[in-house]
C-alpha positions in Angstrom: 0.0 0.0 0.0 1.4 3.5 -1.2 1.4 6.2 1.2 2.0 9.6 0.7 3.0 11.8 4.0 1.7 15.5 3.0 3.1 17.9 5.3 2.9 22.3 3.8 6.5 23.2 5.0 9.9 22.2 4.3 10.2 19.0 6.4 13.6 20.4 8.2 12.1 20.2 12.1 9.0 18.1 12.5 9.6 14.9 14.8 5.3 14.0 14.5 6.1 13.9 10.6 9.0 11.8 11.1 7.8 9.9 13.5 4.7 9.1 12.0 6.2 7.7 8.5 8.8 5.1 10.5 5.8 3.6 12.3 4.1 3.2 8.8 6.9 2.1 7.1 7.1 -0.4 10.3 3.9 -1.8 9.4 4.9 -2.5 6.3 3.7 0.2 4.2 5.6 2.2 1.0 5.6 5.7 2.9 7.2 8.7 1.1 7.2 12.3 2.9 6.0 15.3 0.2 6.8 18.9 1.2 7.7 22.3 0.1 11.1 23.2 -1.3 13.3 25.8 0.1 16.6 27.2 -0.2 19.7 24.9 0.6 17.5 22.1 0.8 18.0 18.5 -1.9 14.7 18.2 -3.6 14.7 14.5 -2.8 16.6 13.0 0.2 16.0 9.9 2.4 15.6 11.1 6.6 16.0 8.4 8.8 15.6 6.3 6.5 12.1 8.0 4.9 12.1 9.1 1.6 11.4 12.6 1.3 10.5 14.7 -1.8 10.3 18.5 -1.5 8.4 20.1 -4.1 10.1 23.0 -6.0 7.8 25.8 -7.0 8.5 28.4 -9.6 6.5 30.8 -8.0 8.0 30.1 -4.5 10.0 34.0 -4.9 6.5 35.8 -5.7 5.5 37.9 -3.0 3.6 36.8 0.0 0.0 38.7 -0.6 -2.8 36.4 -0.6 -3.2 37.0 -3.9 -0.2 35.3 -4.8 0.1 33.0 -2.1 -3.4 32.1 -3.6 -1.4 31.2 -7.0 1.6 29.3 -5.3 -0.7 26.9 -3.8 -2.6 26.5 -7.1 1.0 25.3 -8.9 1.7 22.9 -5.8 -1.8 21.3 -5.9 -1.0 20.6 -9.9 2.7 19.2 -9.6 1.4 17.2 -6.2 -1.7 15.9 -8.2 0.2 15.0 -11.1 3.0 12.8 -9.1 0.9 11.4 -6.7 -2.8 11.1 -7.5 -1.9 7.0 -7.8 -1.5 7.1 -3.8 -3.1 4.7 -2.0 -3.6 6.4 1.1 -2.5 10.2 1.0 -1.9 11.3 5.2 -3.1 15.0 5.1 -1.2 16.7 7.8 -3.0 20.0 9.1 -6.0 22.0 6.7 -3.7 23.1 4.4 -2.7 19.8 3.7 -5.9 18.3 3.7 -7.3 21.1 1.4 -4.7 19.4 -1.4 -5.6 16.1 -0.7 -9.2 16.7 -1.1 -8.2 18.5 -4.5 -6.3 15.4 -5.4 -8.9 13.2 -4.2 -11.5 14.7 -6.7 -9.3 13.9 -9.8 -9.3 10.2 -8.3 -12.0 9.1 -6.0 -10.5 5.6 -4.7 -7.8 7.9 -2.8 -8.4 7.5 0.7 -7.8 10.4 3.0 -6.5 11.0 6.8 -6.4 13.9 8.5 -4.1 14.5 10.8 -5.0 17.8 12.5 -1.6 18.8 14.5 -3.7 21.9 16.8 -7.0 23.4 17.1 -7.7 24.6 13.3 -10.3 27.0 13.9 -8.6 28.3 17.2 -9.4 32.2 17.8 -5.6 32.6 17.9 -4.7 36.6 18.9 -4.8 39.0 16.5 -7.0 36.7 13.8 -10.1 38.2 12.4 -13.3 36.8 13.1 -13.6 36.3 9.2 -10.4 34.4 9.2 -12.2 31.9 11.9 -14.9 31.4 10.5 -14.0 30.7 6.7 -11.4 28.6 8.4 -14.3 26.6 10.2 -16.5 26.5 7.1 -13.7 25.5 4.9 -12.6 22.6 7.7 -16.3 21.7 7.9 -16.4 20.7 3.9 -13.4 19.4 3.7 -13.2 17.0 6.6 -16.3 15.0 5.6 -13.8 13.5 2.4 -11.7 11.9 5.0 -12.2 8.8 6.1 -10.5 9.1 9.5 -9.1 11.8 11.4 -6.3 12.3 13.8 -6.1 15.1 17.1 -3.6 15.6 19.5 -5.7 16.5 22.4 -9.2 14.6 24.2 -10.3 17.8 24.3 -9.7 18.9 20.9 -11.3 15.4 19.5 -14.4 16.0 21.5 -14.5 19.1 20.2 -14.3 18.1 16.1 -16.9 15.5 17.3 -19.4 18.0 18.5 -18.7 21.2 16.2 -18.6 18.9 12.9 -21.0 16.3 14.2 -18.3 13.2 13.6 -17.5 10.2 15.7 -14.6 11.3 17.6 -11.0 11.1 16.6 -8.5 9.1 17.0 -6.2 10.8 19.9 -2.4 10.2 19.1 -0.3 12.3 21.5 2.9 14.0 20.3 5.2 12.3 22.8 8.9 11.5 21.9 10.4 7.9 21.7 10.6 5.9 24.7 14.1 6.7 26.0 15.3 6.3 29.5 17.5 9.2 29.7 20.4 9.5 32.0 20.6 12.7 34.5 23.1 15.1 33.0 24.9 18.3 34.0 25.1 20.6 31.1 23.7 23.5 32.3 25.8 23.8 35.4 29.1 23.0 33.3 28.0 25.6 30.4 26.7 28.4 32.7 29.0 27.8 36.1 25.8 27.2 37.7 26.1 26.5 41.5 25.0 22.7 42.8 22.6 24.2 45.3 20.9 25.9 42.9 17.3 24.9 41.2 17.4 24.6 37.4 13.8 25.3 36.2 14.0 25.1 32.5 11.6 26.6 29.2 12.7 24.8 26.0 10.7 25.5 22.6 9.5 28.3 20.5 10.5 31.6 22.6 7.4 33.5 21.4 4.4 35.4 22.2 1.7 33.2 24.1 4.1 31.1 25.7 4.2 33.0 29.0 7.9 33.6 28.7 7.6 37.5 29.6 5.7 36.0 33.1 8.8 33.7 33.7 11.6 36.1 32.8 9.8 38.7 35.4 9.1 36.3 38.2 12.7 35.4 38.2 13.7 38.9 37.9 12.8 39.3 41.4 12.7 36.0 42.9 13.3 35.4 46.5 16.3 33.5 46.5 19.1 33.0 43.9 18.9 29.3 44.5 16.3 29.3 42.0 17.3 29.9 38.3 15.6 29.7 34.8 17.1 28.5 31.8 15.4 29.8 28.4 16.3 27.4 25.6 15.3 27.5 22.0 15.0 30.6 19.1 12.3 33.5 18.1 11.2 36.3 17.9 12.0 36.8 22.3 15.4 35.7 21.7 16.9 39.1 22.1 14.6 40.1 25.5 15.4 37.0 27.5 19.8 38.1 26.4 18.7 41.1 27.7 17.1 39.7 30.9 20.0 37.2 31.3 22.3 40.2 31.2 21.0 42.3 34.0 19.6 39.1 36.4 22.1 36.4 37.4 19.2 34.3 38.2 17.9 33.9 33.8 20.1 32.1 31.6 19.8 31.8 27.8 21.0 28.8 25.8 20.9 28.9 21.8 18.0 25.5 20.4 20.1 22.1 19.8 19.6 19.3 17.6 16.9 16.7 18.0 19.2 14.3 18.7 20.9 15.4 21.7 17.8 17.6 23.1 16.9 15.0 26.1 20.9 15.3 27.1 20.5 19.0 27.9 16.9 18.9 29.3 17.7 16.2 32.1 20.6 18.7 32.6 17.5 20.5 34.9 15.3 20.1 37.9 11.9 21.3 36.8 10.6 21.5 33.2 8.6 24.6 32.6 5.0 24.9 30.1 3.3 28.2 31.1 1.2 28.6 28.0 -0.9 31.5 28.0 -4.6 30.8 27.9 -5.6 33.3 24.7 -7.4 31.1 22.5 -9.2 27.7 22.7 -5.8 26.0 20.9 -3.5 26.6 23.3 -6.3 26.4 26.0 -6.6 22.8 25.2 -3.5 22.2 24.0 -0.6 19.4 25.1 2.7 20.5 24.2 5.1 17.9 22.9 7.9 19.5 25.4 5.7 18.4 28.4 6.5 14.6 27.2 9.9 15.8 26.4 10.5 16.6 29.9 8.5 13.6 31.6 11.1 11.5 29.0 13.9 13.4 30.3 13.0 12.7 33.8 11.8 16.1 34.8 8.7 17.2 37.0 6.7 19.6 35.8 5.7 23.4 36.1 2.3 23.8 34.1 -0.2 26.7 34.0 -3.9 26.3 35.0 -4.8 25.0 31.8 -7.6 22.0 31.0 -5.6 19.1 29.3 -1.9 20.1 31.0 -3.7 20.2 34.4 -5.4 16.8 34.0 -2.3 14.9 32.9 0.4 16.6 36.0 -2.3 15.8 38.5 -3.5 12.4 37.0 0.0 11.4 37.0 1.0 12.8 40.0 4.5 14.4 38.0 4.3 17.9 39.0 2.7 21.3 40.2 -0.4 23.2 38.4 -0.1 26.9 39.0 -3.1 28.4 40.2 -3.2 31.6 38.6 -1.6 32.0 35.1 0.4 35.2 36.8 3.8 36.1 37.5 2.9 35.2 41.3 1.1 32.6 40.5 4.3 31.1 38.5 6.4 32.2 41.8 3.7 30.2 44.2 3.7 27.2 41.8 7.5 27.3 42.4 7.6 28.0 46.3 5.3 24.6 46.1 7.2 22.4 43.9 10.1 22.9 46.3 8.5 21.8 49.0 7.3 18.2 47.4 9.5 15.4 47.7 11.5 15.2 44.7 12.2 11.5 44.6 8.6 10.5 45.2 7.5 13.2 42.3 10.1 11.6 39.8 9.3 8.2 40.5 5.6 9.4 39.1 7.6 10.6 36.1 9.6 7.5 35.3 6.5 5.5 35.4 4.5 8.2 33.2 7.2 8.4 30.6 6.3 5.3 29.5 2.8 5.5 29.2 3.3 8.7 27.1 5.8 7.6 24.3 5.8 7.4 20.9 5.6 3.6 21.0 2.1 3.6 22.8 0.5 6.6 20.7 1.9 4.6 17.6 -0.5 1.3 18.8 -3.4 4.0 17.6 -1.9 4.7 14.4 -1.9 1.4 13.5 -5.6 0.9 14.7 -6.7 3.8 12.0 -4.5 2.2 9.5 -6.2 -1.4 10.1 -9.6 -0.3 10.1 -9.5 0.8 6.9 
């Protein structure tokens, strides 16, 4: 059976992707991995062992008005169409991508579709017109009715497609890392001179807006004690403020992103792993952020925000502390509390939750959608 991976961007950075095409492959499936072309990238190339074509679009140096973004999308959807309209099974990742594989699907019917919707689509994400939503949400409501099974990565966000869309619910596969059992390191401390009796709480991912990174950097700014220290770890458009903060506070640290590959090395290099997500919009509101797993893999309790699918899993699980207020003191109460836990007993819960959410056991789901069809 011929699978075709869709995925809108250039394939350089995304582990669900990845992930997602070994464990077909693994079942025995011809998976390839279709994306878009950019600079300094090969047009075909195998990743991990996937085989990945990146489709190179004349237009691609147009400018970026809707009007000709409108017009770049129309040349993918014909070179896509014409290479892969003989697919089997085309896995549609996010709207966009499902948009093309419903184009595709029209020219040939016996294409079978999955969508694999990586966040809330429709989310009322800040600074998005209410027009933006709700084309988004009539487009979403056309399109998803041509595929034959669809993917979320939140309970909440499944029930949610089930009830706006009126569908049986989604499957729920979780974007948790490999199983891994990770080793305590001590990067940080050798990197930054960072004192043994001293906390490491620790933000890795996308520094940007929404994130709550502007609450951390200011609760640490004038934090009780200097035993307690943040490490910022990643690259956006906050990279500059958080050098800033690091510069004037000897309690903030900054540390430039790393390679997949040796990620879980420097986050077991901390204490606490830190997820205070704003709550802005219904997406992130519902949201489970893949560097929560990353830390419970790494062997880190957590620091969340009062958020509805984060709170359920740290209590649930027993691996962490929920703040109650998504403010600065309520960050600073969250991390007065954590201190106080017993650290073994919390990280026990962890080792045992790290294997419940891997990649291995969200990949058992994948290969129920796969078989039921």
């Amino acid at each position: 059976m011929r699978i075709t991976n869709l995925v809108l961007n250039d394939f350089t950075n995304d582990s669900r992707v990845l992930k997602t095409s070994l464990s077909l492959m693994s079942f025995g499936f011809d998976v390839k991995v279709v994306a878009l072309h950019s600079d300094g990238l090969l047009i075909n190339e195998n990743v991990s062992g996937v085989s990945v074509n990146r489709v190179s679009l004349m237009t691609r140096r147009w400018p970026k008005s809707i009007f000709f973004q409108l017009i770049k999308l129309v040349e993918f959807i014909i070179r896509f169409s014409l290479s892969y309209r003989k697919s089997d099974i085309l896995h549609c990742n996010d709207l966009n991508g499902l948009f093309v594989g419903v184009i595709c699907k029209c020219t040939r019917p016996a294409i079978k579709l999955i969508y694999d919707s990586h966040e809330f689509a429709i989310n009322d994400i800040p600074n998005q017109s209410a027009w933006s939503i709700k084309f988004k949400k009539f487009l979403e409501g056309i399109l998803i009715n041509f595929a034959c099974r669809v993917i979320n990565v939140s309970d909440s966000i499944a029930n949610e497609y089930s009830h706006i869309y009126n569908i049986p619910k989604p499957y729920l596969v979780m974007n948790c890392p490999l199983y891994h059992e990770q080793s305590k390191r001590n990067l940080f401390r050798e990197y930054f001179g960072i004192r043994s009796d001293q906390t490491i709480f620790l933000y890795q991912g996308g520094l940007t807006q929404g994130r709550g990174i502007e609450l951390l950097l200011e609760a640490f700014s004038d934090i009780e004690s200097d035993k307690n220290v943040l490490v910022c770890m990643g690259y956006g458009p906050l990279t500059n403020l958080i050098k800033d903060s690091s510069r004037l506070q000897s309690t903030i640290f900054y540390h430039p992103a790393v390679s997949h590959e040796v990620l879980l090395n420097y986050t077991s290099s901390a204490d606490y792993g830190v997820s205070f997500i704003e709550d802005s919009c219904l997406s992130y509101r519902f949201c489970l952020p893949n560097k929560i797993f990353e830390y419970l893999m790494a062997g880190l309790p957590v620091l969340t925000s009062n958020l509805f699918e984060m709170k359920r899993l740290v209590e649930n699980e027993g691996v962490g502390i929920v703040a109650e207020d998504n403010t600065v003191d309520g960050f600073r109460k969250a991390v007065t509390e954590s201190l106080n836990q017993n650290y073994e007993t919390i990280q026990k819960n962890v080792f045992v939750a790290r294997k419940k959410y891997c990649w291995q056991q969200q990949e058992k789901v994948l290969r129920e959608v796969y078989h039921a069809i």
